[in-house]
N, C-alpha and C positions, 0 to 999 in steps of 0.2 A: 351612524357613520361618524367618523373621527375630524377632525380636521389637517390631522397627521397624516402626510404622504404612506401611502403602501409602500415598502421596501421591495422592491428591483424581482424577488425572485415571488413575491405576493402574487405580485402584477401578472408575471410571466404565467405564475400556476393556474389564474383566474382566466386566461385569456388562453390555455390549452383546453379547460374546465370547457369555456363557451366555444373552443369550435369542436370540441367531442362530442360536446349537445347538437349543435348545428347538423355534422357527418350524420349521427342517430337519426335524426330528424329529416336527413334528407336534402340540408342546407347548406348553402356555402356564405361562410364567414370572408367573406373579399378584401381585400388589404384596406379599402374605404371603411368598410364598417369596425374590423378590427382595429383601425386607427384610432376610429372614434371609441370604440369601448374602451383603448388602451389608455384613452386622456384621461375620459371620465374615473376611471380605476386609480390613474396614478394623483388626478386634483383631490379625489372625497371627500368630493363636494358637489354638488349640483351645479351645472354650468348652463348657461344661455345657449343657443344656437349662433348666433355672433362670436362666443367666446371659441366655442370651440372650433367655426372656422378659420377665426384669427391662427389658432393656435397650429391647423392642420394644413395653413397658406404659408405657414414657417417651413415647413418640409416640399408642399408641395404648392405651387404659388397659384396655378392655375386652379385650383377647387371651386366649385362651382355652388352656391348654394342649394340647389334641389338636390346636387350629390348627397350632402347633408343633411338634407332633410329623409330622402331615399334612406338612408345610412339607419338612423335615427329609429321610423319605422318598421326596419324590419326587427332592429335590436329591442324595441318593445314589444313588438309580436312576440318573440321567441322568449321572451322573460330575462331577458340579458342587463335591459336598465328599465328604468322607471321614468313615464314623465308625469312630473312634479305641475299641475296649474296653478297653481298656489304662487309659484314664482317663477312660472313658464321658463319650465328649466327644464333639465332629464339628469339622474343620476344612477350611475351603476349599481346593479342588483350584487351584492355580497355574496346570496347565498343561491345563486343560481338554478344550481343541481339539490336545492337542497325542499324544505318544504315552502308554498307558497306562503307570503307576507302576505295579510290581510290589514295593517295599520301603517301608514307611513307618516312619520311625524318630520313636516320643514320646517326649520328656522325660516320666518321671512324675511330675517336682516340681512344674513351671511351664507345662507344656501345649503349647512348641514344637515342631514336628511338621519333620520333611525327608521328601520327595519324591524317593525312587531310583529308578533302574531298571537292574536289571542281570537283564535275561535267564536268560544263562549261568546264575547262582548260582539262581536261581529253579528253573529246569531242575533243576538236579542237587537243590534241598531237594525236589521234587515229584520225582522219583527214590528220595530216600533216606527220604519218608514213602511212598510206593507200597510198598519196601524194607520195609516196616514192618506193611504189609497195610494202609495208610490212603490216602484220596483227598482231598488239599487240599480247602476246601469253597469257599475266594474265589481271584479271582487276584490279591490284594495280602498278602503278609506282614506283618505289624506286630510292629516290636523294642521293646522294651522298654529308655530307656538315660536318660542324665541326658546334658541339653546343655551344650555349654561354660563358660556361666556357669554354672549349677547343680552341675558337677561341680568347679568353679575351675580347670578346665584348659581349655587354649586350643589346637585344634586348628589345627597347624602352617601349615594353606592359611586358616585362616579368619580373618579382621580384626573389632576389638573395635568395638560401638558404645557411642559414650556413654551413658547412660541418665540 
């Protein structure tokens, strides 16, 4: 995940993406929870529960925080966003409709989130904690790292945005 805003019609295609999933499914996407996905899609970034009440008590003053939390839950169930422990956050799923992420790597300074997936390494860490006498309890991992800007290195494949 970038730290560059999605552009206007990103947003819009990803939030028709999640309630076609939703209708398939049986679900209704309610203007609460679409609200909520619509932030986290347009910040990309991982947000706190505070933040993005603040930001949903701009439009609508009265929000309630179990609204939010309600919200929140069901948009993880459904694979819509991700929450982040690492920095007790949640961040929008990119690829929705697409195959599940099995790596999720947070910035713990600034709340940038990447979206992996590699199998294979998946495979052999649920090996090497089985190995251990343990059962993974999700099927995403989450790393713990500092992103490019935050670490002030610049990962060889990846190009600088202005900010």
């Amino acid at each position: 995940m970038s730290h560059e805003p999605l552009p206007p019609f990103a947003v819009a295609q990803q939030l028709d993406t999640a309630e076609t999933l939703c209708l398939q499914r049986g679900k209704r996407l309610t203007p609460i929870r679409r609200k909520v996905l619509e932030i986290l899609l347009r910040r990309q970034r991982s947000l706190k529960a505070y933040e993005l009440l603040d930001e949903i008590r701009r439009e609508q003053a009265g929000a309630a925080p179990p609204t939010v939390y309600r919200a929140l839950d069901f948009l993880v169930e459904e694979g819509l966003i991700h929450r982040l422990d690492a920095v007790n956050a949640w961040a929008a799923c990119l690829d929705a409709a697409g195959e599940p992420h099995d790596l999720l790597v947070v910035c713990t300074r600034c709340g940038a989130v990447a979206e992996l997936s590699d199998p294979e390494l998946s495979r052999e860490l649920a090996r090497r904690v089985a190995g251990a006498g343990f059962v993974l309890a999700g099927h995403e991992t989450e790393l713990q790292a500092l992103c490019g800007n935050c670490s002030g290195q610049q990962h060889p494949l990846a190009h600088r945005h202005p900010h």
